[in-house]
N, C-alpha and C positions, 0 to 999 in steps of 0.2 A: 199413279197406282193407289186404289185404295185397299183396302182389308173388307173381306167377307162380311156384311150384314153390321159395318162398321166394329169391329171385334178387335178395335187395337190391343197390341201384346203387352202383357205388363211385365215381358222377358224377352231377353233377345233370341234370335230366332237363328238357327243353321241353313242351310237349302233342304236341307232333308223336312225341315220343323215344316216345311209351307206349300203348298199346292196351289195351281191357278184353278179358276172358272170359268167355263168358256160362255160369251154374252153372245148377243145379236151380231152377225156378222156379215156385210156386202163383198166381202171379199174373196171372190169365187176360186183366187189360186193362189196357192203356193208362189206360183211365179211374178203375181205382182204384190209381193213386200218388195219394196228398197230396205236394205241392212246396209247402208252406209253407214258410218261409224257415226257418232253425236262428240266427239272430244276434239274437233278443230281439225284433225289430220286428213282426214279428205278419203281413209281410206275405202272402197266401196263394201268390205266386211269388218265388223269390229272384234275381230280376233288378233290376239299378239301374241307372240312367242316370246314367253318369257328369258330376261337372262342370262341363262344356266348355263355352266359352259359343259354339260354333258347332254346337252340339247341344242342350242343356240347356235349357228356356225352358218359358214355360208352358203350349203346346199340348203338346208334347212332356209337359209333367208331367201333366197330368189324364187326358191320353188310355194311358201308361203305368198310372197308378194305378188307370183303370178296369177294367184286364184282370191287375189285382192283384201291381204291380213301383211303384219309386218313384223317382224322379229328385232332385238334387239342383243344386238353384241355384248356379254360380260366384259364388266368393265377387269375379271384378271387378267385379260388376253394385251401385253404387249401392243403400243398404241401404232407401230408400222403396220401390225399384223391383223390389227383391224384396220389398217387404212387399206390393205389389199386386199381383204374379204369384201372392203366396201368400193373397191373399186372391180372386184368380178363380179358382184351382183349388176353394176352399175351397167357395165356391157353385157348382160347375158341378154340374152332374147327375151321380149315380153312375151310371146306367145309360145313361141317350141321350146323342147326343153334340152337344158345342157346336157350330151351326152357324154359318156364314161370311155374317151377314148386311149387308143393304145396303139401300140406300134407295130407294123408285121412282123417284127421279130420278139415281141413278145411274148412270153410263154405260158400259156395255156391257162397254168396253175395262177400265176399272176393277175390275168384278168377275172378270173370266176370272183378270186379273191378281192375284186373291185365292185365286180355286178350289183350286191347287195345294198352299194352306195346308193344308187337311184332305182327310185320303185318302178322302174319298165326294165329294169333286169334282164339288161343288153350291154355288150360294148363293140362301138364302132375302131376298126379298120384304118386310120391316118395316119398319113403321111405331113409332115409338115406341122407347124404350131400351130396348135388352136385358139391359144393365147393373142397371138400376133394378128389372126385371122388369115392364113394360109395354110390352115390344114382343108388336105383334100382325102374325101372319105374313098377306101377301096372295098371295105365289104364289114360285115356282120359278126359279130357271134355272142350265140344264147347258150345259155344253159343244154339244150338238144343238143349241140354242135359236139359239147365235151364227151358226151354218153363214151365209154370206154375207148377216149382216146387219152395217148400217156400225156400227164399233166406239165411234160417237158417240152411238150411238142411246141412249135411257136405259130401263131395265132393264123397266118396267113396258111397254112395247112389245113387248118378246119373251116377259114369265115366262109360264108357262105355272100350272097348277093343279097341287094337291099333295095325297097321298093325305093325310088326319088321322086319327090317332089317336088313343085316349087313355092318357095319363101311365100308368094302371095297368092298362095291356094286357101282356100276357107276349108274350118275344121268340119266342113258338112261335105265339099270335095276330098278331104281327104277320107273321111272315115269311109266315105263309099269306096276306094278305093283301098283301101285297106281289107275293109268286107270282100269288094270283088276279087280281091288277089290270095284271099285267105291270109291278110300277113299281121301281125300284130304291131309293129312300129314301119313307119314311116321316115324318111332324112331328107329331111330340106338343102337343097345345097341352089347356093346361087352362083353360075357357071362353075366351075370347080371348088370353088369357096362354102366349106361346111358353114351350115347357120344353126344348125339343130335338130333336136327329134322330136316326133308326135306318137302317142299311142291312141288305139283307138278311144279309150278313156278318157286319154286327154285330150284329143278333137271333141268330145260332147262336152268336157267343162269348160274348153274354151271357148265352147258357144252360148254356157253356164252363167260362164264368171266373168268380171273382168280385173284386171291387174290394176293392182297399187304401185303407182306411176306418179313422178314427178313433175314440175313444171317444164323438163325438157324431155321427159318422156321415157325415163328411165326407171328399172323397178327401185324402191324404196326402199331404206333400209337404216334400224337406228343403233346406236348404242351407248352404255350406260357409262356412266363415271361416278367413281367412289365420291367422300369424303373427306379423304384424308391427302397429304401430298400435295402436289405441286396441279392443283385444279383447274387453274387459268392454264397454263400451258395444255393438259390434255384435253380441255374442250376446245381451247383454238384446233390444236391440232386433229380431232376426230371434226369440226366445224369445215376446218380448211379439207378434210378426206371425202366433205359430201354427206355424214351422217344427216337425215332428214330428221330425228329425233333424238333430243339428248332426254338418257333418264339418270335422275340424280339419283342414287340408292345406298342406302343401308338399311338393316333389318328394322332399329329407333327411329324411325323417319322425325318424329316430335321430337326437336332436340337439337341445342346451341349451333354443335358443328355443320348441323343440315343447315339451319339458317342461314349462317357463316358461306356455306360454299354456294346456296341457293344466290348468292347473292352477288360472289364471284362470276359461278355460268351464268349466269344474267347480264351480267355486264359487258361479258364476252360476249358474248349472242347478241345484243342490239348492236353491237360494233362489226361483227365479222358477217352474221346473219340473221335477220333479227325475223324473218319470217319461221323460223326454226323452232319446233315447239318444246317446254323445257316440262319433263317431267317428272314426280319429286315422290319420294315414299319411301317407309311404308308407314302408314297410320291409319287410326278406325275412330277417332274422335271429329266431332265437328271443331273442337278447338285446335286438333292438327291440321285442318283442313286450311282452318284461318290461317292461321299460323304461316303455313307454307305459302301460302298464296299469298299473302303480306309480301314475303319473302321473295317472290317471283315465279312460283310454282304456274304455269297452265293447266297440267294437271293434276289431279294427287294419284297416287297408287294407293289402294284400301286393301289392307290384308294383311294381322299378323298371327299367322299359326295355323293357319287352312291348309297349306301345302302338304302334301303328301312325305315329302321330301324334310319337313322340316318338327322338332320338337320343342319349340319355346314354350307352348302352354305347358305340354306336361316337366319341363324342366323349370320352369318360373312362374307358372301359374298368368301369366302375363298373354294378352290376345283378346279374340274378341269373335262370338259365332258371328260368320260371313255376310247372312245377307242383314240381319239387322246393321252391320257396319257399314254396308256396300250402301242401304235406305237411307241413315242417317249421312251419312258424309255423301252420298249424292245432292242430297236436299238443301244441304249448307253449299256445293261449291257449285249448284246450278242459284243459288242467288249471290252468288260472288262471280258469277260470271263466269265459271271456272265449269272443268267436268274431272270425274275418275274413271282411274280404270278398275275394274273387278278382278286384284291377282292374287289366285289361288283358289283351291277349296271344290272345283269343278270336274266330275267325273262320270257324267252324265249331259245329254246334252239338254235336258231340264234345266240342271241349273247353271248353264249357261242365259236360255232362255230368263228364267228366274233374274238372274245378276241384271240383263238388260230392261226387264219390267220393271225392277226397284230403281232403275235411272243411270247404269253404271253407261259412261257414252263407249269403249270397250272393253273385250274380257280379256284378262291376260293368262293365259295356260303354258305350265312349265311339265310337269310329271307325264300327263295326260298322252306329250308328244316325244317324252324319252321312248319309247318301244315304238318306233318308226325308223323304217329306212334313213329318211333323212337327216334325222339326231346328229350330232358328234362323232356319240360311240364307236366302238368298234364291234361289230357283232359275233356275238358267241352264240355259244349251241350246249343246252345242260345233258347232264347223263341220260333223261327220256327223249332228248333227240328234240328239246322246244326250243327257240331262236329266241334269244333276249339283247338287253345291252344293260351295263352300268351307267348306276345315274346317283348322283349324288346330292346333297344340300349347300346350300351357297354359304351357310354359317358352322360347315362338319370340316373338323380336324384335316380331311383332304383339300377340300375348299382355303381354309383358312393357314394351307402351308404353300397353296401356288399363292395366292394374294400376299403375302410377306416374305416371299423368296429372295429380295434385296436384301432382308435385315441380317445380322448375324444368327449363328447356327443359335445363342443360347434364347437371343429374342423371337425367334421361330418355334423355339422349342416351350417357351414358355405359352408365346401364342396358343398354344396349339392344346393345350391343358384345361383349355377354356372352350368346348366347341357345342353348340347347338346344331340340330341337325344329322341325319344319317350320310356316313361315307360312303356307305358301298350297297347300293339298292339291285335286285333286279327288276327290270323292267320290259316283260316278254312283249314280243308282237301277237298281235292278233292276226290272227291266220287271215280273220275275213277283213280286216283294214291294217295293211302292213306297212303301207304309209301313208305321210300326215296327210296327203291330197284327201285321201280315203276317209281319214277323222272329218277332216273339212266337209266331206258331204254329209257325213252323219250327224254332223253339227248345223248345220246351215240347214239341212233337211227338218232337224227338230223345232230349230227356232223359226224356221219360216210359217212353221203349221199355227206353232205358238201363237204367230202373230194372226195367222186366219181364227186362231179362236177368238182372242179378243176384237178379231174386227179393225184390225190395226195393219195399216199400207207401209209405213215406217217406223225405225225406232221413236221418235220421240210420239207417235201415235199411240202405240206401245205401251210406252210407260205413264203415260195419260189415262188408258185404257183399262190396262190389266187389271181384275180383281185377283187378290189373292187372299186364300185362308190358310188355317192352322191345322196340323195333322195331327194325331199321336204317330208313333212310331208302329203301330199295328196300322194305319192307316198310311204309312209311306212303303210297308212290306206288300200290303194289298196291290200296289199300284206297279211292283217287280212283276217281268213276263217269268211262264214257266217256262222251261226250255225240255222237258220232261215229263213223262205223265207222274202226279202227285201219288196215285195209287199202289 
């Protein structure tokens, strides 16, 4: 990446501070970039879910790694309880998607109150465990099905019938028959054995995308480990559960105890799995970059104070604007042999784009994916009738009392006296992308074009490529759509 007309900044710069230029370009479509990720993981988009555990969980992971990005388990969650989440993503279908099922005698009210979990806003009809892989599907129901029927009713009362297909139909056989039936989702069963569901949406991305898959073939899925504690034990343990990425985290990523434990999961990892990628943050200096990477880092994490979710700069003055962090510490750990990732500070799919021209190999997004179906959350609905969820900060008073719940009440209590970060955010869906698949196109859509402007087939073409200049702040309002006439 260079700077406009060579115009280096003699200040650091935000995503907002910078704009690309588009050059000479051979490359006639959108559809031929590769956005395979540049940090080792193999993923075929450089999207991560950061995290959060008002975000991060295991719908959220399977349905991410089918459209080929990977999320990463907080490390507050209980290490059984991410061994299970990493053991259902492990078996869920790489192509169809896990459906929302329920039992015929479940009641009405019950299921709607589940629908909202997954963005085809359906639940299937089973018999049998789906867990075990003997549930067998007997019918449908939407949202249409409840239209003024009492919410006591139980479920085999209303479902209706479902189109079947088979497990190895392609998502171009299926959406035509979806088209020809008028129906909007589809259920793969293989002889009576549910496998999953397709909507017509998701037959064209899976003709789109392709999923982040392991060496056995299974979707991917990582998760983080603290600091403090008993470290050797919960990386063997998340190593031995199948996590494909460990990320070491705390907010000081620069600093003794990082090193200290980088150096534990590391030792661990060449012993239990050494193919396993260890990634360490958070920092914005080239000297944290070494630093970690001495230490055993593969990757660094770059980001402190961009999140949406979090207040360390205006609480300590302490941080760093994003992309000059993201520039600098790219440049130091692509000649260390090393890559980062971009997490935070992204709320547009520009500077998404942006983060991967300065070099970041991917983006990590936490806030951006709280107001999706997928999230955690649980979804509410405010007094104008808008559907949101809560999301919180990983370094807020709520945050910082599930992560110390072993200690006594008065060391929780003091904890907790100390908090950076918002506890209680809302975070509405977007009517027009209500779930992350939905972000995912709007994202991948940006960055691809990105890449036709520079004339760029691949990331690291990309960041070879890209010119970027400086904006004023009247010149990044100029480049906002109207959505209204101004008059």
């Amino acid at each position: 990446m260079r700077f406009l007309n060579n115009n280096t900044p003699t200040h650091d710069l935000t995503y907002s501070d910078v704009f690309m230029v588009p050059s000479r370009s051979s490359v006639a479509s959108r559809l031929d970039v590769d956005l395979s990720s540049t940090d080792g993981l193999g993923t075929p988009l450089p999207l991560v879910v950061a995290n959060m555990t008002a975000i991060s969980g295991r719908r959220m992971a399977e349905t991410i790694a089918r459209r080929g990005g990977i999320a990463i388990i907080p490390q507050d969650i209980p290490t059984d309880i991410v061994g299970e989440a990493i053991g259902k993503v492990k078996r869920s279908h790489t192509v169809f998607d896990t459906p929302i099922t329920v039992t015929p005698s479940t009641t009405l009210g019950e299921a709607m109150s589940l629908m909202p979990k997954r963005a085809h806003g359906v639940a299937l009809v089973a018999e049998g465990d789906r867990h075990a892989g003997t549930a067998c599907p007997r019918g449908i129901v939407s949202p249409a099905d409840a239209v003024d029927e009492d919410r006591f009713a139980q479920v085999h009362e209303v479902m209706t019938d479902f189109l079947k297909v088979s497990p190895d139909a392609t998502p171009r056989e299926i959406f035509d028959l979806l088209t020809a039936n008028h129906q909007e989702v589809a259920v793969a069963v293989d002889g009576d054995r549910l496998v999953g569901v397709m909507t017509r949406k998701g037959a064209l991305r899976s003709a789109l995308y392709q999923p982040a898959v392991d060496a056995e073939g299974r979707l991917k899925i990582g998760a983080a480990v603290g600091i403090n504690g008993d470290v050797a034990g919960k990386t063997e343990a998340l190593l031995g559960h199948g996590a494909d990425v460990l990320v070491v985290d705390t907010a000081h990523g620069h600093q003794e105890k990082m090193i200290e434990a980088l150096a534990i999961v590391k030792k661990v990892r060449d012993r239990v799995a050494p193919d396993v990628r260890i990634v360490a943050g958070n920092v914005v200096t080239a000297d944290g970059v070494r630093d970690l990477a001495e230490a055993g880092a593969d990757v660094l994490k770059v980001g402190v104070g961009p999140g949406a979710m979090c207040t360390t700069r205006m609480q300590t003055g302490v941080g760093r604007p994003q992309f000059s962090a993201v520039l600098e510490c790219a440049e130091t750990a692509a000649g260390l042999g090393r890559s980062i990732w971009a997490d935070g500070g992204v709320r547009h799919p520009r500077d998404v784009a942006l983060a991967l021209a300065a070099g970041a190999g991917s983006v990590m997004i936490g806030s951006w994916f709280a107001g999706t179906h997928e999230s955690t959350g649980d979804l509410r609905t405010d007094a104008q009738g808008r559907r949101y969820k809560e999301s919180f900060g990983m370094a807020s008073a709520r945050a910082v009392k599930m992560r110390t719940r072993d200690q006594s009440g008065f060391d929780r209590a003091r904890a907790g006296l100390f908090e950076e970060g918002i506890s209680s955010s809302r975070m509405y869906l977007d009517p027009d992308r209500p779930g992350v698949e939905d972000l995912v196109d709007f994202i991948v859509s940006g960055v691809r074009s990105s890449c036709t402007y520079a004339g760029a087939r691949s990331l690291p073409e990309f960041n070879e490529l890209a010119t970027v200049g400086i904006q004023s702040v009247s010149g990044y309002e100029e480049g906002r759509p109207v959505s209204a006439s101004w008059s």
